[in-house]
NUVOVO-569025 format. One line per 5 residues: their letters; for each residue x, y, z of N, C-alpha, C. Coordinates in Angstrom, 3 decimals. Layout:
N
a = X Y Z X Y Z X Y Z  ...
//
This chain:
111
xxxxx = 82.224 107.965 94.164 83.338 107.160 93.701 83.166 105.748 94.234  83.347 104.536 93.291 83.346 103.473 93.568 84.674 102.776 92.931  85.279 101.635 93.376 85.866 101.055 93.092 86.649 99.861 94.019  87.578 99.339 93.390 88.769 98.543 94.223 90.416 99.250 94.250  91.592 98.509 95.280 92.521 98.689 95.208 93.048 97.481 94.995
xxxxx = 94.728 97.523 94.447 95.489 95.780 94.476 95.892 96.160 95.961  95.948 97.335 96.209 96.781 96.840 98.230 96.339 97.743 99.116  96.222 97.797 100.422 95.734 98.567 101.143 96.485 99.789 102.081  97.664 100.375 101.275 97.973 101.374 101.513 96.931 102.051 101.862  97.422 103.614 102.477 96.368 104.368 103.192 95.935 105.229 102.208
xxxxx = 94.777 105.264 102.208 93.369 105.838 101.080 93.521 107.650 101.645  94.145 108.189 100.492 94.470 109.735 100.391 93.366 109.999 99.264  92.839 111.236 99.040 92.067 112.041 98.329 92.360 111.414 96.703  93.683 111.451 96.545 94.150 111.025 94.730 93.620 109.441 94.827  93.906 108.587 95.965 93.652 106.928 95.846 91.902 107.590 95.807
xxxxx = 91.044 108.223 96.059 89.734 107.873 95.948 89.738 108.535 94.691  89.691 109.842 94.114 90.131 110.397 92.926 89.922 109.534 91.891  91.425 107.971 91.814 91.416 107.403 91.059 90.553 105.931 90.836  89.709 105.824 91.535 88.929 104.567 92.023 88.061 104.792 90.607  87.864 103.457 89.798 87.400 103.186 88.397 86.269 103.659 87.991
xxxxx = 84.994 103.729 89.150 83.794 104.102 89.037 83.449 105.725 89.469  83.351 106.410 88.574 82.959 107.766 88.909 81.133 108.185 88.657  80.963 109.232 89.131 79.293 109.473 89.175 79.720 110.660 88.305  79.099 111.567 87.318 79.464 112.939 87.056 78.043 113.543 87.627  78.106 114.931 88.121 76.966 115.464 88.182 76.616 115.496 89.708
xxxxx = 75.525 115.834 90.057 74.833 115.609 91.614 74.706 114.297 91.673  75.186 114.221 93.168 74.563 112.939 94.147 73.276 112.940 94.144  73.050 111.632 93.853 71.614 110.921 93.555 71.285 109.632 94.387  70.079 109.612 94.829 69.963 107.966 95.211 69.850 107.408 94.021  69.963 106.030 94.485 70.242 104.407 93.823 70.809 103.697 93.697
xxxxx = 70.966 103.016 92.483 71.579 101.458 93.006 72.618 101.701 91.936  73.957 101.269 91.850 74.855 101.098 90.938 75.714 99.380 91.195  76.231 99.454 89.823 77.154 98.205 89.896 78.618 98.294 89.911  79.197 97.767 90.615 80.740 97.774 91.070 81.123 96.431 89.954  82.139 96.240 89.184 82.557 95.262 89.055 84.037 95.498 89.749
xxxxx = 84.683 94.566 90.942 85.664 93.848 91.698 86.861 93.112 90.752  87.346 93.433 90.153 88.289 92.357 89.232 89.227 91.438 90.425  89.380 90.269 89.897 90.340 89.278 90.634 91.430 89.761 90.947  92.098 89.649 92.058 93.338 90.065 92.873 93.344 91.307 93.348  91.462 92.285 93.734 91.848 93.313 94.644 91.792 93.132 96.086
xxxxx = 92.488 93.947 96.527 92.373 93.565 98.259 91.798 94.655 98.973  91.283 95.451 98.338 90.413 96.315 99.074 88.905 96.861 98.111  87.794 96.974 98.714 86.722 97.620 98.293 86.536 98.927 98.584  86.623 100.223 97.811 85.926 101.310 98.181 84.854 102.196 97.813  83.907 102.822 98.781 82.944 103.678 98.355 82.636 104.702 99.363
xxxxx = 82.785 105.569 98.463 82.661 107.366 98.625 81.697 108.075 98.509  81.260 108.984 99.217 80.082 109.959 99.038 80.288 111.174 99.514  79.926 112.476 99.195 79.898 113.356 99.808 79.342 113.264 101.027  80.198 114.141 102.266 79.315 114.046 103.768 78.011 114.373 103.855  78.067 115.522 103.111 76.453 115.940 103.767 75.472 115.039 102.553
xxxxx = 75.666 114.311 102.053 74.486 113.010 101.488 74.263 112.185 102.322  73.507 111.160 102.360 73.018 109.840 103.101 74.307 108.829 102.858  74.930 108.817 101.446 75.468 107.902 101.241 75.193 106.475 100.796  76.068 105.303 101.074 75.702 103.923 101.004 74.957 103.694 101.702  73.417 103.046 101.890 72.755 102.063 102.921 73.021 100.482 102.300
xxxxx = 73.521 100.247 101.771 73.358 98.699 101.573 74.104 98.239 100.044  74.821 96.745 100.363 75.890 96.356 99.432 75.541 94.620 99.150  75.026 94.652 98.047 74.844 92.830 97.525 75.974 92.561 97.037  76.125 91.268 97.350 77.643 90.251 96.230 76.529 89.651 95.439  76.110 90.495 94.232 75.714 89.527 93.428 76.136 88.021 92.972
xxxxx = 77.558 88.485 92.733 77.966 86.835 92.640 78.422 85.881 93.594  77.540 85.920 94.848 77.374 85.444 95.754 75.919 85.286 96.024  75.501 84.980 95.581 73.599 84.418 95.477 73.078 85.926 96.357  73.206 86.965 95.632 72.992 88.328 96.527 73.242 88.222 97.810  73.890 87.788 98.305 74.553 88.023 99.702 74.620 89.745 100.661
xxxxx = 74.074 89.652 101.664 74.262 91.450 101.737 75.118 91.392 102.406  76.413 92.333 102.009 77.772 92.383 102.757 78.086 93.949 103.255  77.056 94.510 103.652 76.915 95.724 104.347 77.865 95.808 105.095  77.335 95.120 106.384 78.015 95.653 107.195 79.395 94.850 107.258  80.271 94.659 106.177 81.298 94.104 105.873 82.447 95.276 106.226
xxxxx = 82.261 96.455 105.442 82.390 97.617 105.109 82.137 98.527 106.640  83.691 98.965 106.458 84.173 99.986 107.506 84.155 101.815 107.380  83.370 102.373 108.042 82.910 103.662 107.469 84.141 104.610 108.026  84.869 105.813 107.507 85.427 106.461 107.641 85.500 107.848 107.082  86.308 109.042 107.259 85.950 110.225 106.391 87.352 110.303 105.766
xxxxx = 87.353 111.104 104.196 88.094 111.524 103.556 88.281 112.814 103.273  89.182 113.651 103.187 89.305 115.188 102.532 89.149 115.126 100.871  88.572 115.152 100.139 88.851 114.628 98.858 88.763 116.039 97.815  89.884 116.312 97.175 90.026 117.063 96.726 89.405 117.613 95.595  88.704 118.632 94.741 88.034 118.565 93.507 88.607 118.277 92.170
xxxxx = 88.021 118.408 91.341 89.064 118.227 90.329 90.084 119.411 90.063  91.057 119.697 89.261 92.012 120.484 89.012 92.408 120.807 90.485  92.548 120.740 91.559 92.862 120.592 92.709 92.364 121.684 93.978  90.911 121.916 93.321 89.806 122.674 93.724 90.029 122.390 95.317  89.424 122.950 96.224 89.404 122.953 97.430 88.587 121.494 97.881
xxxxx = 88.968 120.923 99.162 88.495 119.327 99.448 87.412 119.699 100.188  86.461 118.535 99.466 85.553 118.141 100.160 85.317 117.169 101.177  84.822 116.803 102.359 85.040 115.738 103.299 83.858 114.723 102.729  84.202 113.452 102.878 83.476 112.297 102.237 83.156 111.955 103.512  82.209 110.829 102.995 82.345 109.058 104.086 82.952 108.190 103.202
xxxxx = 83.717 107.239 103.576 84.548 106.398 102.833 83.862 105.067 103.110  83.558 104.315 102.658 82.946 102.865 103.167 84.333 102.370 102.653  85.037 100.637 103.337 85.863 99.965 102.799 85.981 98.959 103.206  85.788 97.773 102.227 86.008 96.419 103.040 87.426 96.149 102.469  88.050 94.999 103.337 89.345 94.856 103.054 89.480 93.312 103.499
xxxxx = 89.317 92.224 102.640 89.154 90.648 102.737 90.208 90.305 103.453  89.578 89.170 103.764 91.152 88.624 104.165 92.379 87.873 103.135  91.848 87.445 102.404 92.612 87.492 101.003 91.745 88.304 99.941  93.003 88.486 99.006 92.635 88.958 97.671 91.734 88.264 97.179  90.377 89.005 96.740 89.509 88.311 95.436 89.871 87.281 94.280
xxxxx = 89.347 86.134 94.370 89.994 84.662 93.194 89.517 85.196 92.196  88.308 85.825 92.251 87.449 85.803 90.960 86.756 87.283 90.858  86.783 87.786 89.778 85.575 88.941 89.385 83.972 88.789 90.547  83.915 89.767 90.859 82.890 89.908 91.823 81.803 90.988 90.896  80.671 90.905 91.453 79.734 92.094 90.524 79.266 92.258 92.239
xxxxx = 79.088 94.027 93.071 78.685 94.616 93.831 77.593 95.327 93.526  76.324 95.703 93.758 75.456 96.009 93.691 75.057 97.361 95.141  75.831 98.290 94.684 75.948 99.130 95.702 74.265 100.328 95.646  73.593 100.210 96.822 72.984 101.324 96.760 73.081 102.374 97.663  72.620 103.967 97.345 72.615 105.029 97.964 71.498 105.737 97.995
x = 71.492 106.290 99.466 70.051 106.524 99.657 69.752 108.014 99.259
//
């Protein structure tokens, strides 16, 4: 699961659930693209625990900037779909100090 929030309430199983970017299928390495729309105030990305997860995060629209270690690692219970038994994540999340002015493109990879 990838995505943004507009506020940084506390990130429950349904807030990752509903995050814009979904994977279907097995965890895979590589690289995916996040698009950030203007006015979110939080970044998130999810992986199952027992994967590697995120190693590394470009702001493309920031002359590839690597904003890795921007991003605060944490775990989630995250529930399956139809409300299948939870799985525990790693949560990556950056949280700006203001809201995003502008559309951002993230360039998230997993190892």
């Amino acid at each position: 699961f990838c995505g943004y929030t507009v506020d940084t309430a506390t990130l429950t199983s349904d807030g990752i659930r509903n995050l814009q970017q979904k994977k279907g299928g097995a965890y895979s390495a590589g690289t995916v693209k996040v698009t950030v729309k203007a006015g979110a105030k939080r970044v998130v990305i999810a992986a199952p625990l027992a994967n590697k997860g995120m190693t590394k995060v470009l702001n493309e629209s920031a002359l590839n900037a690597d904003v890795t270690s921007t991003f605060v690692k944490s775990t989630v219970d995250v529930e399956g779909a139809n409300k299948y038994e939870a799985a525990t994540y790693n949560v990556w999340t950056f949280i700006p100090d203001v809201a995003y002015g502008q559309d951002a493109i993230l360039a998230v990879t997993f190892g």
